[in-house]
N, C-alpha and C positions, 0 to 999 in steps of 0.2 A: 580488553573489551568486556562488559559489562551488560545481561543481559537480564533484564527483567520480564516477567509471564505478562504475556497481552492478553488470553487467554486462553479457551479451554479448545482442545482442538474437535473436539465433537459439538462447540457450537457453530463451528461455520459451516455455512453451505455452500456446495458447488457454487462457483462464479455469482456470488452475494458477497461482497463488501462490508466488514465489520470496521467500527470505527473505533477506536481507544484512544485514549492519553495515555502518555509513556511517558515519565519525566519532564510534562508539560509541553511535551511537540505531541501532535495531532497524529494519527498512523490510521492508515488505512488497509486492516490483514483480508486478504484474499485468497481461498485456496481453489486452485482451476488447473488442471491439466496433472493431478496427480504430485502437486507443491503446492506449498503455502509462501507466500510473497508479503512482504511488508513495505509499505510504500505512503513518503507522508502525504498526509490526508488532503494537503491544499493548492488547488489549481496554481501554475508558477504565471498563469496570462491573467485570471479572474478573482484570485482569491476564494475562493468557494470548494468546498466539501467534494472531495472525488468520491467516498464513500455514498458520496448520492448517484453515482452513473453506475454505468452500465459496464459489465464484462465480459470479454468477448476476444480471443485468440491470443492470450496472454497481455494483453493490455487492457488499459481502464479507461472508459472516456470520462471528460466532463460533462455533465448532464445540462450545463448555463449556454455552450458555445461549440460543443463537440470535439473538444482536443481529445486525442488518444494519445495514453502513457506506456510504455513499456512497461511490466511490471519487474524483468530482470533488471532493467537499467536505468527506469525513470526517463530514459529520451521522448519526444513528443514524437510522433507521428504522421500529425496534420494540423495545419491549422485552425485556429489564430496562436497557441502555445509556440514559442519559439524555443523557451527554456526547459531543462529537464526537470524533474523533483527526484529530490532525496529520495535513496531505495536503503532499508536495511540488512544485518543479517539476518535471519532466521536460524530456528534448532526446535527441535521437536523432540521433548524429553516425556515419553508416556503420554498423557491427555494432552499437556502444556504447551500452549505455543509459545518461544522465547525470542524477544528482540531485542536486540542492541544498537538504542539510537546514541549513544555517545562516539563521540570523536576521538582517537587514538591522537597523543600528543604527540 
């Protein structure tokens, strides 16, 4: 596994949504509940920016239709999302927040 700086851990704010390129997928870092969560960035029902909704008891919603995401597991929560999204790992080395959006072969 392979794990590249998304960034810095003193820029995120409570339950705010930061959004990065990682290797050209989309990621959405959130830190809420005392962890930092990495979760890709794009609705699995609307296509659209989760980094634009809202945060709120370890989940994400969409800001276009209202799905809510887990941010442990990616599963949807309510509808209209039926599909989960991608969640990655996280590590927290000193400031650094690090993700690993690659695939183990």
């Amino acid at each position: 596994m392979t794990y590249v700086r998304a960034c810095g851990l003193s820029e995120l704010e409570e339950d705010t949504p930061k959004r990065v390129e990682l290797d050209g997928t989309p990621v959405s870092i959130v830190r809420t509940e005392g962890e930092v969560f990495a979760i890709n960035d794009i609705c699995s029902h609307a296509n659209v920016s989760l980094s634009e909704g809202e945060v709120e008891d370890c989940a994400i919603e969409c800001w276009l239709h209202g799905s809510s995401f887990d941010l442990r597991t990616g599963k949807p929560s309510g509808l209209p999302a039926t599909r989960p999204v991608p969640v990655y790992p996280v590590k927290i080395e000193g400031d650094d927040v690090l993700v690993s959006v690659t695939q183990e072969s």
